[in-house]
C-alpha positions in Angstrom: 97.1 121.9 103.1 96.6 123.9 100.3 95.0 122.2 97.5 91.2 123.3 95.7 88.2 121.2 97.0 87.2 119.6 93.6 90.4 118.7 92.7 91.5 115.0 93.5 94.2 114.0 95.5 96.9 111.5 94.4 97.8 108.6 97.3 100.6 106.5 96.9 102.9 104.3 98.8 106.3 104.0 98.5 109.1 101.9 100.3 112.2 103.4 101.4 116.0 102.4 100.7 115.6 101.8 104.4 112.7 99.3 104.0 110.0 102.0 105.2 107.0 101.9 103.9 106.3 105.8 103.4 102.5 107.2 102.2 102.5 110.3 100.5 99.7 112.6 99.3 100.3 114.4 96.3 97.4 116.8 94.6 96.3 117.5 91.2 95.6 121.0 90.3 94.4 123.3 87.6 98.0 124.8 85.5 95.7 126.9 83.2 92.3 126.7 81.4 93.0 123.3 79.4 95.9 121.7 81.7 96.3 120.1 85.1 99.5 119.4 87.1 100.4 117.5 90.0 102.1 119.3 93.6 104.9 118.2 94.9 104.2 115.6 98.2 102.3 117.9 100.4 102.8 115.3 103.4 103.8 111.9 104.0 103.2 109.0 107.1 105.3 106.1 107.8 103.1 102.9 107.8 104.3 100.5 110.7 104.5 97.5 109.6 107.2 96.0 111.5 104.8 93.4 113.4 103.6 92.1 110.1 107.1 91.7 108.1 106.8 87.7 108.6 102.8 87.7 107.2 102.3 87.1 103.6 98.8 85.9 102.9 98.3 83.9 99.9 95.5 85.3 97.9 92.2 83.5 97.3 91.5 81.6 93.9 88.5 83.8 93.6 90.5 86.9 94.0 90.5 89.1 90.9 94.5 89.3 90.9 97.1 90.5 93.4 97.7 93.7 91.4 97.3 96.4 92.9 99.5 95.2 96.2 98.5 98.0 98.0 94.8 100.1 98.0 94.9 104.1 98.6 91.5 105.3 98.8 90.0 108.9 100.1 86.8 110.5 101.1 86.8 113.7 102.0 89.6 114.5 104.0 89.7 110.6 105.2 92.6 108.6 103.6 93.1 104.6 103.9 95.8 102.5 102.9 95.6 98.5 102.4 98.2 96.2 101.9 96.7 93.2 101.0 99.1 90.6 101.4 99.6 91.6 105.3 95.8 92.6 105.9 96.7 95.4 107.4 94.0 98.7 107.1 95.7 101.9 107.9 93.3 105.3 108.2 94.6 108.4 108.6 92.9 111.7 108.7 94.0 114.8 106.1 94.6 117.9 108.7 96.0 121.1 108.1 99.3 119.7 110.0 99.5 116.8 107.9 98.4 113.2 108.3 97.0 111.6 111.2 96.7 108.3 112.8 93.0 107.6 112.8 93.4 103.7 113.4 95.8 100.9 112.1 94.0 97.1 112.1 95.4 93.6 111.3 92.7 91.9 109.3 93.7 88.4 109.9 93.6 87.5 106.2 94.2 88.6 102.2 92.0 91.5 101.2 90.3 91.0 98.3 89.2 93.7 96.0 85.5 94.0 94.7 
């Protein structure tokens, strides 16, 4: 994929003009001695989400906030994506040919953050 081992990687998740909910890795890497920089998208996924357009959880009272609406989160070459309103958990993996499906799981339910 071409990015150094101790250097994070940036998830994020944008929606398309076409209503496609796209993931995109991004990584951050040494410019010289005293900067860092950021690489273009390296690779991207489309989230499939069209079974859960009509769920909209409401979030508990306990919850610490609906921001952020969406939760990237990495270890190792492992990446998974949570949209918390929908209680969908995405997981893909981080290979050399880009990003793949490890599993996709409806929740049943707001996820909270801790």
């Amino acid at each position: 994929v071409g990015f150094e081992a101790w250097m994070p990687l940036l998830l994020f998740v944008v929606e398309s003009e076409e209503g496609d909910w796209v993931v995109c890795v991004s990584a951050v890497t040494e410019t010289s001695e005293t900067s860092v920089g950021l690489t273009e998208v390296m690779t991207d996924a489309l989230i499939e989400h069209a079974p859960y357009e009509g769920i909209n959880y409401d979030a508990p009272s306990l919850a610490m906030g609906t921001w952020p609406e969406v939760l990237c989160c990495s270890l190792g070459s492992t990446i998974v994506i949570i949209v918390r309103s929908k209680g969908l958990v995405v997981a893909y993996e981080l290979a050399d040919t880009g990003l793949e499906l490890i599993a996709q799981e409806h929740v049943g339910h707001y996820v909270v953050d801790a």
